[in-house]
C-alpha positions as CSV (number, residue, x, y, z in Angstrom):
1,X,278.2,-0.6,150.8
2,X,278.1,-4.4,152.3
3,X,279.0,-5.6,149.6
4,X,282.5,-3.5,149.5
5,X,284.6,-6.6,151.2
6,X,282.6,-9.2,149.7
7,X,284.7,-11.7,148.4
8,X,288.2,-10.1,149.6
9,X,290.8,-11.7,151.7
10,X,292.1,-9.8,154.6
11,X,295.7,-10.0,154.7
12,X,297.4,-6.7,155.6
13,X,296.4,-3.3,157.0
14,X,297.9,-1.5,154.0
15,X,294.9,-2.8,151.8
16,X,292.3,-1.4,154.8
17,X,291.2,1.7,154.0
18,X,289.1,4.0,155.9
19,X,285.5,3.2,154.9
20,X,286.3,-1.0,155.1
21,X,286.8,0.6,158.8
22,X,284.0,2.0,159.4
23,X,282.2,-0.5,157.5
24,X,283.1,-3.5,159.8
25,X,282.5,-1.4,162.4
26,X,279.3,-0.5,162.1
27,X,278.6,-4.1,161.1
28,X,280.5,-5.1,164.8
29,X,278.2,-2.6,166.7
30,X,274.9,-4.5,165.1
31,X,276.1,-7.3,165.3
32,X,276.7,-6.4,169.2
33,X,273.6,-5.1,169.9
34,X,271.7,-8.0,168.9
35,X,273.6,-10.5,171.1
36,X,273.3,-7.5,174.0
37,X,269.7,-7.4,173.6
38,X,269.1,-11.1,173.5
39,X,268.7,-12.1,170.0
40,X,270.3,-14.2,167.7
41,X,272.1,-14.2,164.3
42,X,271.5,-16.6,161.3
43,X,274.1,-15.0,158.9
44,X,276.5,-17.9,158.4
45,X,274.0,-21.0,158.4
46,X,275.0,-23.4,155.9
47,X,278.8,-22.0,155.7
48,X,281.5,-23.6,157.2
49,X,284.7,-21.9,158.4
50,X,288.4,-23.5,158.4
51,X,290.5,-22.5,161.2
52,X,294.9,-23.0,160.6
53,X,297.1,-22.4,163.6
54,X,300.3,-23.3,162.6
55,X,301.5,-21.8,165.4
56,X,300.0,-21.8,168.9
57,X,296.6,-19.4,169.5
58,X,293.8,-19.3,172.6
59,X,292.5,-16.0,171.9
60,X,292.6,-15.5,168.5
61,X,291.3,-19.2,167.4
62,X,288.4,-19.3,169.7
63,X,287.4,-15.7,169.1
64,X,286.7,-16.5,165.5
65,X,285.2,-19.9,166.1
66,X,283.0,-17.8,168.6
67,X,281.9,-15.8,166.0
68,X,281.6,-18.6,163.6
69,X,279.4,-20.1,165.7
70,X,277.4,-17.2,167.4
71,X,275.7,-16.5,163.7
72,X,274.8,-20.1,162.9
73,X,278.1,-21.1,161.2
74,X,279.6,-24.2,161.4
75,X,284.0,-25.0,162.4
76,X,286.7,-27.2,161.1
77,X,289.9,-26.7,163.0
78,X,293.3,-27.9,163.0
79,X,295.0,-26.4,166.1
80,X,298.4,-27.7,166.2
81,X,298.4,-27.5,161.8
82,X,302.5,-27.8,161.8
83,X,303.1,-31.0,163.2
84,X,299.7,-33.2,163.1
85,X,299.0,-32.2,159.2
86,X,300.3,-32.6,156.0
87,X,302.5,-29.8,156.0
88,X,304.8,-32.7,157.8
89,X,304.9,-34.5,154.7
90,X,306.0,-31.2,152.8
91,X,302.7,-29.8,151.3
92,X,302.6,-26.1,150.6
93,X,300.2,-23.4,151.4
94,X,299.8,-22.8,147.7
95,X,298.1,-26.8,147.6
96,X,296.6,-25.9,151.2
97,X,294.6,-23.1,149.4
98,X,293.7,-25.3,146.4
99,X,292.3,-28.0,147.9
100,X,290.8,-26.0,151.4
101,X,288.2,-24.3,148.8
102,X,286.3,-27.5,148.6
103,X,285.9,-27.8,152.0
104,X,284.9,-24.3,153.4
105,X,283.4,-21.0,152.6
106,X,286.2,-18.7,154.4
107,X,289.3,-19.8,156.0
108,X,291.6,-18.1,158.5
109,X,295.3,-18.9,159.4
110,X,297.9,-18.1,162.0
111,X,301.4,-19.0,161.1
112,X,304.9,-18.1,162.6
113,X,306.5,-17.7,158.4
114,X,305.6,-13.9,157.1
115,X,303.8,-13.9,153.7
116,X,301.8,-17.2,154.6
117,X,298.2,-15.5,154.9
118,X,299.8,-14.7,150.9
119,X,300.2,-17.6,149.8
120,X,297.1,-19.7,151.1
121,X,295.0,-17.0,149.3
122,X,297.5,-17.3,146.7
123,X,296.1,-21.2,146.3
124,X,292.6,-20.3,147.4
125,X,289.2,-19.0,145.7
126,X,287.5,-18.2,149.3
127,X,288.1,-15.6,151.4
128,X,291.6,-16.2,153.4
129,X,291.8,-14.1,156.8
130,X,295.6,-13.9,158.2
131,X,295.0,-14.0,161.7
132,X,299.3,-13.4,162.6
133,X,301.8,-14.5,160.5
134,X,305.2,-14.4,163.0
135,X,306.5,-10.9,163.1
136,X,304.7,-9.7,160.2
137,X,300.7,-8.5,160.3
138,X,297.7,-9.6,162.6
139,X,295.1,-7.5,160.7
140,X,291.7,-8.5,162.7
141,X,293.3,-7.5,166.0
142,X,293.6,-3.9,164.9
143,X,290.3,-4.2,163.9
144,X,289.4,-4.7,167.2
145,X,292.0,-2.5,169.1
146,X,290.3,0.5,166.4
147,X,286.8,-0.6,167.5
148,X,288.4,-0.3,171.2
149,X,289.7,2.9,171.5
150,X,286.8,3.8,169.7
151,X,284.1,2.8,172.1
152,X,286.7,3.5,175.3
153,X,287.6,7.0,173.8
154,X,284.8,8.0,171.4
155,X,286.8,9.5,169.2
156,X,290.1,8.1,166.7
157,X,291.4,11.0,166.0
158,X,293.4,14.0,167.7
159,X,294.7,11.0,170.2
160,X,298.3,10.3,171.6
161,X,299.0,6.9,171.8
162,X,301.7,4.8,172.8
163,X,302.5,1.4,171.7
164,X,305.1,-0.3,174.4
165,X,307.3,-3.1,174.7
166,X,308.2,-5.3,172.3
167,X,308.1,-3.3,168.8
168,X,310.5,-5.3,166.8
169,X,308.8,-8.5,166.6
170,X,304.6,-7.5,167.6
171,X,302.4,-8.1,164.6
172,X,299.9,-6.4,167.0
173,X,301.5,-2.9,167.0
174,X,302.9,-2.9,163.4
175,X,299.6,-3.5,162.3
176,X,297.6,-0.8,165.3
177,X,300.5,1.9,164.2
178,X,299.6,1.3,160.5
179,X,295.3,1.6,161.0
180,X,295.4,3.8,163.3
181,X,297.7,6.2,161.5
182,X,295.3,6.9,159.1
183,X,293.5,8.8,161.5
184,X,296.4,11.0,162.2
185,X,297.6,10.7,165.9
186,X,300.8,11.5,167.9
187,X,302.8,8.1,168.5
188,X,305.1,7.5,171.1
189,X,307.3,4.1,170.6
190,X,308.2,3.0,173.7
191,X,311.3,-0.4,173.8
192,X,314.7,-0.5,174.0
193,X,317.3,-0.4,171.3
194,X,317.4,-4.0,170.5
195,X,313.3,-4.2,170.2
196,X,312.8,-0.8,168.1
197,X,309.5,-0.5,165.7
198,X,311.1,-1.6,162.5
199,X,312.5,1.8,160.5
200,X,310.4,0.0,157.4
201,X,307.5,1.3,159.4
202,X,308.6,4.6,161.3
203,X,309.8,5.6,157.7
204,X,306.1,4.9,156.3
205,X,304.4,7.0,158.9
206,X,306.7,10.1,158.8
207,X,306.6,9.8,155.6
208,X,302.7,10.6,155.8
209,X,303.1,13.2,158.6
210,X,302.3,11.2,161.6
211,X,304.5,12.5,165.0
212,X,306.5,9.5,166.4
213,X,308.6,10.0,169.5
214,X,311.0,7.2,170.0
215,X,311.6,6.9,173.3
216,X,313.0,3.8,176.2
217,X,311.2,5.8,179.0
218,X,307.8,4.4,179.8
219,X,306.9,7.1,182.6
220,X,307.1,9.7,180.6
221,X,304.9,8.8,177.4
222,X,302.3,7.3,180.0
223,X,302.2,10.8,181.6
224,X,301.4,12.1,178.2
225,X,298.8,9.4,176.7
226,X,295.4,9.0,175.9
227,X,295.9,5.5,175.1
228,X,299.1,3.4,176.5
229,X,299.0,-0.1,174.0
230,X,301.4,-2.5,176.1
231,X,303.0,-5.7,174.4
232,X,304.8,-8.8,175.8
233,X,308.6,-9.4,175.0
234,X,307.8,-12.2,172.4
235,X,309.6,-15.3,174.3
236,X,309.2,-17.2,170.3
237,X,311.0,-14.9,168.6
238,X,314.2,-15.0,170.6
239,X,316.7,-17.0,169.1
240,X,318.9,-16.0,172.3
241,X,317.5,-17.1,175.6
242,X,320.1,-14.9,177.8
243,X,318.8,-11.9,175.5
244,X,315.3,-12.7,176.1
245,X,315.6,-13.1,179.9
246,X,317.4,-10.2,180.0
247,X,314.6,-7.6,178.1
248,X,311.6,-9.7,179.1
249,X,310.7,-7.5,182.7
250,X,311.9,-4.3,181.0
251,X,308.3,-2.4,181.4
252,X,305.8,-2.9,183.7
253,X,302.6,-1.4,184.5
254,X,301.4,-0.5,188.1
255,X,300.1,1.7,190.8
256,X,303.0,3.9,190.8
257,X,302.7,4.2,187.0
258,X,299.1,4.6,187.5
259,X,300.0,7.6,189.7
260,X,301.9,9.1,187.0
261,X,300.0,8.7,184.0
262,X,297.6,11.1,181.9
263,X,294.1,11.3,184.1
264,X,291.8,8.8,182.0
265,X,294.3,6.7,180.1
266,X,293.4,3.7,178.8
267,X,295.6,1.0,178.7
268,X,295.5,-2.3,176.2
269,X,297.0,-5.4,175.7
270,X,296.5,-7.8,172.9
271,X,297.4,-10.8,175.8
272,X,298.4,-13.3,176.9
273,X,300.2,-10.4,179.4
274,X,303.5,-12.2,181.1
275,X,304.0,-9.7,183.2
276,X,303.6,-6.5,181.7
277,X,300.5,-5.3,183.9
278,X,300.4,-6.4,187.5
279,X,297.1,-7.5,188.4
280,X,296.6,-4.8,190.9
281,X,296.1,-2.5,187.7
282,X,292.3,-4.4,186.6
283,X,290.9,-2.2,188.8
284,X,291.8,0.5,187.3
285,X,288.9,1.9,185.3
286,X,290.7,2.7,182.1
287,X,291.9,-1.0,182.2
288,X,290.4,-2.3,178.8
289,X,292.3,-5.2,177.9
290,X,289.5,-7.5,179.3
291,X,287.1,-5.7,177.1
292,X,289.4,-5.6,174.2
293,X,289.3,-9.2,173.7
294,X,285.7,-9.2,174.3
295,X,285.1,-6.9,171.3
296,X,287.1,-9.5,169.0
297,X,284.3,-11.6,168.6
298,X,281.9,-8.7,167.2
299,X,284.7,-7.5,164.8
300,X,285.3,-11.0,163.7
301,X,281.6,-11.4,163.6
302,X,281.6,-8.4,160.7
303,X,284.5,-9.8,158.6
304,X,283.4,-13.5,158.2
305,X,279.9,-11.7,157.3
306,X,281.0,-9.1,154.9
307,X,284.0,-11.0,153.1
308,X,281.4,-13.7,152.5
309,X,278.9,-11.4,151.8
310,X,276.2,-12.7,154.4
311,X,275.5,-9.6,156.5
């Protein structure tokens, strides 16, 4: 059963199926409890892991390098890959792949081009991990919203959940309404017109029976939610700055939500928040976002073990 990603690039949540799931989790949880209790990890010594931001990245990047590094595993980076790499001189992510094999034993990359995760691993006989490419997937941090919910809720299924803000252009929540649908809950989708969830991906849930309410009114999916998922208006993916400043104060979370909402909800945020969730709100006790990002570094602890098969 560890040996079931071995090998296998992570790319999109279509190819995820339940028991790679459960898998990484259960890998995340040891992995978790060691650290917790004090010990150490040794899985990755001797393997080297290539980090590609293309486009900017705080959380993502150092969460895998964390992870890299907290089982013995050594880092090559290049943070700002677009304009201080060779990609300047016109070199493609096919050649990228080729060449990056060489040099590593698993790579990850973030880029702002849809389909680029593809075509590195296209080019490349190691394990390629897409960690967001622009509006398209971001894989590993539904890993870690599952493993969220999942340790904040105990349960993944029989849940309401809704996913809030910017729905058209989050990789976050196309790729959260995608895992967690496989587990069959009620989905309120929460935007306004111009920053819908793609119908590509509506269409593809209905179509396997999963509820989805589209809705502009915040209030009233809190006040029915286990689970309220915000998202930031994504500034980068404007190409109209009036439109952007316009949508980007559209939702936001505080007391007087918090007043309103379903007793218990837990609310998440893939960050950086701009906005979204007044400050106030961290002392709420269902405030997980904090702990969210804290629980990337045990998922991404799992994947660069099982998909180089050293767990």
């Amino acid at each position: 059963m560890s040996k079931l990603l071995m090998g296998r690039d992570i790319l999109h949540v279509k190819d995820i199926k339940l028991e790679h799931i459960d898998l990484v989790m259960d890998v995340a949880s040891r992995f978790e409890r060691v650290l917790e209790g004090g010990g150490t990890l040794t899985n990755m010594t001797g393997k080297i892991l290539a980090t590609l931001f293309y486009e900017p990245s705080t959380q993502t990047r150092l969460s895998f390098e964390t992870a890299m590094l907290r089982m013995g595993g050594q880092v090559v980076s290049v943070t700002d890959a677009k304009s201080s790499s060779s990609a300047v001189k016109g070199e493609t992510l096919y050649d990228v792949g080729k060449w990056l094999e060489g040099y590593a034993d698993v790579a990850v990359i973030r880029h702002n081009e849809v389909g680029s995760a593809q075509e590195l691993a296209n080019g490349a006989d190691i394990p390629v991990i897409n960690g967001g490419d622009g509006a398209g997937q971001h894989p590993t941090q539904s890993l870690m919203d599952v493993y969220t919910i999942q340790k904040e809720r105990g349960r993944l299924n029989n849940l309401t959940v809704t996913l809030a803000g910017d729905l058209k252009n989050g990789r976050t929540v196309h790729s959260l309404s995608q895992l967690l649908g496989k587990y069959g809950p009620r989905f309120f989708f929460v935007s306004p017109e111009e920053l819908r969830m793609p119908p590509e991906i509506t269409h593809l849930l209905r179509d396997d029976g999963i509820e989805i309410i589209e809705t502009p009114d915040l209030t009233l999916a809190a006040a029915k939610s286990d689970v309220l998922y915000m998202t930031r208006v994504q500034k980068e993916r404007f190409h109209d700055a009036a439109s952007y400043e316009r949508l980007k104060g559209i939702y936001h979370v505080d007391e007087a939500l918090l007043k309103v909402c379903k007793h218990g909800m837990t609310i998440m945020h893939p960050l950086p928040r701009a906005g979204e969730i007044a400050r106030e709100v961290d002392e709420y006790e269902g405030a997980a976002y904090f702990r969210q990002a804290t629980n990337g570094v045990p998922i991404r602890m799992a994947l660069l073990a099982l998909v180089t098969g050293q767990v």
